[in-house]
C-alpha positions in Angstrom: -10.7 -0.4 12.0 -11.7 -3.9 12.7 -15.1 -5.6 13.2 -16.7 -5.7 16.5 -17.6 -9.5 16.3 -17.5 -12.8 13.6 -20.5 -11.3 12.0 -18.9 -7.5 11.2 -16.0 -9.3 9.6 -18.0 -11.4 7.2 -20.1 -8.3 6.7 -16.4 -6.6 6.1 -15.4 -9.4 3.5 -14.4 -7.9 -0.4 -16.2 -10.0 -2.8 -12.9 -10.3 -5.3 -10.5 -11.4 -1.9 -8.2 -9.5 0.6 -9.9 -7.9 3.3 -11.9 -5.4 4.9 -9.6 -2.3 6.3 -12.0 0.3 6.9 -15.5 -0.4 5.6 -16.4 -3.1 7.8 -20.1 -3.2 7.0 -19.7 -3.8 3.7 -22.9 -4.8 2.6 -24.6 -1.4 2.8 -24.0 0.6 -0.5 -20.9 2.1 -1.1 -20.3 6.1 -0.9 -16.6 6.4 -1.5 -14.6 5.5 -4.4 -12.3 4.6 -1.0 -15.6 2.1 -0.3 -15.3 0.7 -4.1 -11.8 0.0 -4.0 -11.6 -2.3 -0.5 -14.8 -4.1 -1.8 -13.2 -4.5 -5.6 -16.6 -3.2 -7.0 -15.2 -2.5 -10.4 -18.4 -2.2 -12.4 -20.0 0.2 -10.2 -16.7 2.3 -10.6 -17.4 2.3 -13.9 -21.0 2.7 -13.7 -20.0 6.1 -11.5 -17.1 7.5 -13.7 -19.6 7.7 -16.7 -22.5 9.2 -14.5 -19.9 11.5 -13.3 -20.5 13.8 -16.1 -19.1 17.1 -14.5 -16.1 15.1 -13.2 -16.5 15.7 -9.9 -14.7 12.4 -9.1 -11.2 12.4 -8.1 -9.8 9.3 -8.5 -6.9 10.8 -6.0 -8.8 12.0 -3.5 -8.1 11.0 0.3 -9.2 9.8 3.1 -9.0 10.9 6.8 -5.2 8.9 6.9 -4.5 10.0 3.3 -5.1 7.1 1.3 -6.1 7.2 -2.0 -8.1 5.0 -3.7 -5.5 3.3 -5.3 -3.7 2.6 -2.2 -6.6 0.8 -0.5 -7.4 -1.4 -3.6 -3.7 -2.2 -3.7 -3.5 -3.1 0.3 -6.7 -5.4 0.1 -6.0 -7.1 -3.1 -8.1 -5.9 -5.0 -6.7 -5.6 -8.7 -9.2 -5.2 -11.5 -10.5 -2.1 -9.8 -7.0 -1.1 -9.0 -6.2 -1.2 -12.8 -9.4 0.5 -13.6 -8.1 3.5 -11.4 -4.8 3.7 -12.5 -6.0 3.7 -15.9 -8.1 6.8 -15.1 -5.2 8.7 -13.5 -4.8 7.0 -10.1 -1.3 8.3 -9.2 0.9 5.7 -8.0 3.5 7.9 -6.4 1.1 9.6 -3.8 2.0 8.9 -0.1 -0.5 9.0 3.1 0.3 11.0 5.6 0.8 8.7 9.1 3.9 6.5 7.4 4.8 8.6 4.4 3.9 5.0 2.6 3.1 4.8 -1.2 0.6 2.5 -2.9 3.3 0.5 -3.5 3.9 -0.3 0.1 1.1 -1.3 0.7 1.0 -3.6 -2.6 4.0 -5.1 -1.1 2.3 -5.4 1.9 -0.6 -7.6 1.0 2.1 -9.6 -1.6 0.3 -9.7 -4.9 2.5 -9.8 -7.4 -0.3 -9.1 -10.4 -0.7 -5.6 -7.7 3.0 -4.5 -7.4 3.0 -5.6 -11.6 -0.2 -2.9 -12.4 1.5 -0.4 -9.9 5.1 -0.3 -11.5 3.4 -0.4 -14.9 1.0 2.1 -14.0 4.5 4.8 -13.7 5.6 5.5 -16.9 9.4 7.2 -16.6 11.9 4.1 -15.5 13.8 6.5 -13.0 10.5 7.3 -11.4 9.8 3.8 -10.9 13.3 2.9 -9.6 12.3 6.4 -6.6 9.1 4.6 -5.7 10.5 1.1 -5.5 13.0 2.1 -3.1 11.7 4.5 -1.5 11.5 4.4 2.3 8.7 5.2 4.4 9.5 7.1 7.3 10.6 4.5 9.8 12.9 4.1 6.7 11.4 0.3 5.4 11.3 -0.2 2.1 8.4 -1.6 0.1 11.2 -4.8 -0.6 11.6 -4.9 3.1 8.2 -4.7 3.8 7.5 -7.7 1.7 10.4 -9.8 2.7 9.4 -9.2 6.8 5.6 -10.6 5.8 7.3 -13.4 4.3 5.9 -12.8 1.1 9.3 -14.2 -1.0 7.4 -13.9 -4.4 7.2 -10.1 -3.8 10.3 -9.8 -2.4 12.1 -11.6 -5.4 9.6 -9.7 -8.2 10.6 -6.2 -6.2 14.2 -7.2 -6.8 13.7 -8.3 -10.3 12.5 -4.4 -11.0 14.7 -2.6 -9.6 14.6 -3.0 -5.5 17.8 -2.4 -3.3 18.2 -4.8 0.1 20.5 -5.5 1.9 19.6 -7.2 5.2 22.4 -5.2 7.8 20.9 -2.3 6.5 17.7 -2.7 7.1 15.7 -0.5 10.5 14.3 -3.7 12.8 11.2 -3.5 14.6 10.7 -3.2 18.4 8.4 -6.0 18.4 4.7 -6.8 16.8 2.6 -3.4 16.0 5.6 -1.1 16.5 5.4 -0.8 12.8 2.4 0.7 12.3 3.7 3.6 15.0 6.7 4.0 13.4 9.0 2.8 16.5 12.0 1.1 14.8 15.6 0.3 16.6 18.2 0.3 13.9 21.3 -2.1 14.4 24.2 -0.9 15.9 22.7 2.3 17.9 23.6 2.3 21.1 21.2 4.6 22.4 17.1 6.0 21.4 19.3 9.2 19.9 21.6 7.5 18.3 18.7 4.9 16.8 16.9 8.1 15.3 20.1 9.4 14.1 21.0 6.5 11.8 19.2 6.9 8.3 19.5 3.0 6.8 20.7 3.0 3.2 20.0 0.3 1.1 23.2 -1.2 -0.7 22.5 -3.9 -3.8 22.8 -7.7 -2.9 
C-alpha cells in the first residue's frame, strides 16, 4: 500500500532506512511485530519479547499476504531488528503466499548485502541454504535473478559467491514493468501463452 500524498510517505518513512510497504502512518504506535519490523524499532521488540511473559508472540506469524516478520524487515532494510528476530526463531525458509517468495527474495530485492548475509547465516544446514538460495518463486525467478534485474550487482555477485545458480538464457523475462508482482512472465523461446507456462526455467552454473 502506498501513501495518499508527500505527507503519508514521510509519515511512512523507517527511522533505520528502506521504506514504508504497508504501515504508511508510521508515526502512530506500532501493533504488529509486522509494524516493528518495516519501522526497524528494535528496542521496542525487545522491550515486547520480555513483556511477553506467556509467549504469546510469534515471531512467524503472518500477515494478510503471508509475510512474516522477518520477510518485511528484510524487504525494507531493516537489519538490526531483522537479526534480532532471527535470533529468536524467525524462520528464514517460510514463503508468503501471492509469489511463493522467501525472505530471502525479498532481501535480494531491496539489495543489502549485511540482509542476504544475516538471512543465509540465520539457516544453519548448508544444503538448506543452497534450497533457499535457489529457490524459485513461482513465476520461477530466483532470489539471484531478482537482484541482478534491480541492478543490484553487489547482491547478485554475494548470491553467487554462496551458492546461487544463473544463467541468463535461462532465466523467465517479464512482460513489461509491474507484471512481476502478478506473476505474468514470457519465457524465451515459447512460441505460444501454453507453451510459455509449460517451460519450467532451470538454472545452469555460469
Amino acid at each position: 500500500m502506498q501513501a495518499a500524498g508527500e505527507e503519508g510517505e514521510a509519515a511512512g518513512k523507517p527511522k533505520a532506512g528502506g521504506y514504508a510497504i504497508f504501515d504508511v502512518v508510521a508515526k502512530k504506535p506500532p501493533k504488529t511485530l509486522h509494524d516493528l519490523a518495516e519501522r526497524g524499532l528494535t528496542d521496542e521488540l525487545v522491550t515486547w519479547l520480555k513483556e511477553d511473559k506467556r509467549n504469546k508472540l510469534d515471531v512467524n506469524a503472518r500477515d494478510i499476504t503471508g509475510r512474516t516478520p522477518v520477510m518485511v524487515a528484510a524487504e525494507c532494510g531493516q537489519v538490526e531488528i531483522l537479526k534480532k528476530l532471527v535470533s529468536r526463531g524467525g524462520v528464514v525458509g517460510l514463503t508468503e503466499l501471492h509469489m511463493n517468495r522467501s525472505a530471502i527474495h525479498f532481501g535480494a530485492r531491496n539489495g543489502s548485502i549485511p540482509i542476504l548475509k544475516t538471512l543465509i547465516e540465520g539457516v544453519a544446514n548448508n544444503d538448506e541454504r543452497l534450497k533457499l538460495v535457489n529457490a524459485p518463486d513461482k513465476s520461477g525467478f530466483t532470489p539471484v535473478f531478482i537482484a541482478k534485474t534491480n541492478g543490484h550487482q553487489e547482491a547478485f555477485e554475494f548470491l553467487l559467491m554462496k551458492g546461487a545458480q544463473y544463467n541468463e538464457a535461462s532465466q523467465p523475462v517479464p512482460k513489461e514493468e509491474g507484471d512481476e508482482a502478478r506473476g505474468e512472465v514470457e519465457v524465451e523461446g515459447a512460441e505460444s501463452e501454453e507453451a510459455a507456462q509449460a517451460v519450467v526455467p532451470v538454472p545452469v552454473a555460469p
